[in-house]
N, C-alpha and C positions, 0 to 999 in steps of 0.2 A: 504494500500500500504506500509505506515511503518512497519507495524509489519510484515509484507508479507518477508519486504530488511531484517529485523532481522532475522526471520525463518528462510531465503536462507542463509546466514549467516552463523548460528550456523549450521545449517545441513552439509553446504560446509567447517566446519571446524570443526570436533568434537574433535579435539584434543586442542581447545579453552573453558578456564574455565571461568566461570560466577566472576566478582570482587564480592570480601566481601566491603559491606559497614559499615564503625564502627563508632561507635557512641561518638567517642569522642569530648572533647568539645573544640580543637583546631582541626584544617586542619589538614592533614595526605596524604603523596600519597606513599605510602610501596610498590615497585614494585621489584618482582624477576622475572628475565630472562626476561625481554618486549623487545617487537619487534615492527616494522612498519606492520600492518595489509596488507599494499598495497605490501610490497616487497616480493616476492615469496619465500617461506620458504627456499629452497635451497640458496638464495644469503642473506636472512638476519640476522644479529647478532644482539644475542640478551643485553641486559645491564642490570644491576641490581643497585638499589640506592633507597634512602629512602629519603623523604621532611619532617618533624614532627617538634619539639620541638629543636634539636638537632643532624643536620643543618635544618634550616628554608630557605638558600637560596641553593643554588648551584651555585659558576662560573664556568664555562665550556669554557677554553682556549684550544686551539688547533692547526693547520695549515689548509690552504685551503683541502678544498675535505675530511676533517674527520671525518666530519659526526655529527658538532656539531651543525648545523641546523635541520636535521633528529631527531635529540636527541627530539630535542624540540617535533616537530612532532610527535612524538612516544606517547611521554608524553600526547599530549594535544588531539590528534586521542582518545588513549585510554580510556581515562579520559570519553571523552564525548562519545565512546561505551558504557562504564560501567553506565553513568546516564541513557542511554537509555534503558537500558536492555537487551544489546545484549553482549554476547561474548569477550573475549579482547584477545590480544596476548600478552603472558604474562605464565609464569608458575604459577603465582601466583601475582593477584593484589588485596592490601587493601587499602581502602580509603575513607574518609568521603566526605560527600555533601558540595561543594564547587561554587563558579562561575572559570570560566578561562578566565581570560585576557592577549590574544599574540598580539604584536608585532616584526610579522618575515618578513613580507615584506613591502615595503615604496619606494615610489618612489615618483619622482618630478612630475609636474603638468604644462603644459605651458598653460593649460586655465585659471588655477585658481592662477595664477601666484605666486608657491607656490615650495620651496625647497625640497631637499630629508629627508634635517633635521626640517625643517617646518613640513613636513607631520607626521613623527615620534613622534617630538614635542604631536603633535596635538593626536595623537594616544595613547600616554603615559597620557597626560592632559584626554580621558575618560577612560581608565582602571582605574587613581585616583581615577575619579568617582566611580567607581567601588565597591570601598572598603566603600564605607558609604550605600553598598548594603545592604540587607537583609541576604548574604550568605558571607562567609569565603571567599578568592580571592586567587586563583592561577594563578603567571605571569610570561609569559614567553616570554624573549626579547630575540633578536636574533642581535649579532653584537648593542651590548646599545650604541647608542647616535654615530655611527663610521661615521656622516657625519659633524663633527666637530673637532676643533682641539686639541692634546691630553691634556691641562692643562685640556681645559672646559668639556669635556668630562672626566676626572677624577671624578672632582668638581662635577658636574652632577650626575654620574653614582654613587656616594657615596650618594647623595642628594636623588635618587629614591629606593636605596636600603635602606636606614634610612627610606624613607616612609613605603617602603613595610613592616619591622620589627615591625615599631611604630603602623601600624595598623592590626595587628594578621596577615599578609599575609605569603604564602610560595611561591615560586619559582624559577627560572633557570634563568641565564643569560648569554651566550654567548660572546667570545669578542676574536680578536686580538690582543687587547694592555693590553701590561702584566700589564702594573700600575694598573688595574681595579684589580687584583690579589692582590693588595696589599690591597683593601678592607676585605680582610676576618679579618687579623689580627688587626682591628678597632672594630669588632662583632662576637671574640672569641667565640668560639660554634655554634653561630647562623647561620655563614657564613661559608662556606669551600669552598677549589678550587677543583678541580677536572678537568679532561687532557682529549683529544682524543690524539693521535701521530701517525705518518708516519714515513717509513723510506726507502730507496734506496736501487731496489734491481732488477740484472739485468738492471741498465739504467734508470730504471723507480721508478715511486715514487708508493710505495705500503702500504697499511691502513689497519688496522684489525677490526677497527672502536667501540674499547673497551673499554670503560670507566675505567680511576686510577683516586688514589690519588694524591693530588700535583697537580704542576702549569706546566705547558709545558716549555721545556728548550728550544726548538730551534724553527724557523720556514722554511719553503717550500717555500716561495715567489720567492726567487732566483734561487733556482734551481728549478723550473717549469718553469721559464722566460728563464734560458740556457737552456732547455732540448727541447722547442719552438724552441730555434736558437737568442735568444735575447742575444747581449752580454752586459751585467750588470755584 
């Protein structure tokens, strides 16, 4: 039945290339032109970025609706087509054999009488695990630590990205609050920022959903809140 969803797959997409697996002796995720496998080729854009040696993480600041959840998505979908052996979307994806540890969704808990940052918490405490795995660890947090206040979530999000470098790991991190931006320039090379952005057009708020360099200069909060009818 697996190999069956592959076949249909690669048949129903032949314009989807097989990743290169490389053998090198750190983690690596090289990807040009990736796309979301699920989004219809007409409405998806695609990104280009690289995880190695040099940057090892990626922050990924943005504004609401940019597309810097998808990002993730993209990354960690493909990733785990390409262990499978099926097809990626992607003009070209290289990458060594890795594990992926995400946390993109977190929610609170009224049985288990347990927070939105408790559960996150708890989700970050096994990706750690993770890394004393048998395989290299790719992680990718979505919104690090955003159900807490911004010193401790500073302090924090500095404290998980020092894990992830200290233990050969690569991956993404998403966030609203620029302070996390200021992490790069603490792990010169290893860390880089990197932007989704929006902008107004006709009334509305309109995304290209492109991956730069740099840290986002403005945010969308407000004017999404006026353009509802909220006066803020």
């Amino acid at each position: 039945m697996a190999l069956s969803s592959l076949a249909g797959y690669s048949y129903e997409h032949p314009a989807d290339p097989f990743a290169e697996l490389a053998e090198d002796t750190e983690p690596v995720f090289e990807a040009t032109e990736i796309g979301h496998p699920l989004i219809p080729a007409i409405e998806s854009v695609s990104n280009t970025f690289s995880l190695a040696r040099t940057p090892r993480v990626l922050v990924v600041s943005g504004s609401n609706m940019s597309g810097k959840s998808t990002l993730l998505r993209t990354a960690g979908v493909n990733a785990i087509l390409a262990f499978a052996g099926a097809p990626v979307r992607a003009q070209r994806l290289r990458l060594t054999l890795f594990a992926v540890g995400t946390c993109l969704r977190h929610t609170d808990s009224l049985q288990e009488h347990r927070s939105g940052f408790y559960t996150e918490a708890l989700r970050i405490r096994r990706i750690a695990d993770l890394l004393d795995g048998p395989l290299p660890l790719c992680c990718l947090f979505d919104e690090l630590l955003s159900g807490t206040n911004s010193k401790d979530r500073r302090i924090a999000a500095e404290g998980v990205i020092r894990m992830m470098l200290s233990r050969g790991a690569i991956g993404m991190v998403t966030t609203h609050d620029l302070s996390l931006t200021e992490i790069a320039a603490i792990f010169p090379g290893a860390v880089k920022n990197v932007h989704l952005q929006d902008h107004v057009e006709d009334g509305k708020m309109a995304f290209d959903y492109k991956l730069r360099d740099g840290v986002i200069t403005h945010s969308n909060a407000l004017a999404l809140m006026r353009m509802i009818g909220l006066d803020v």
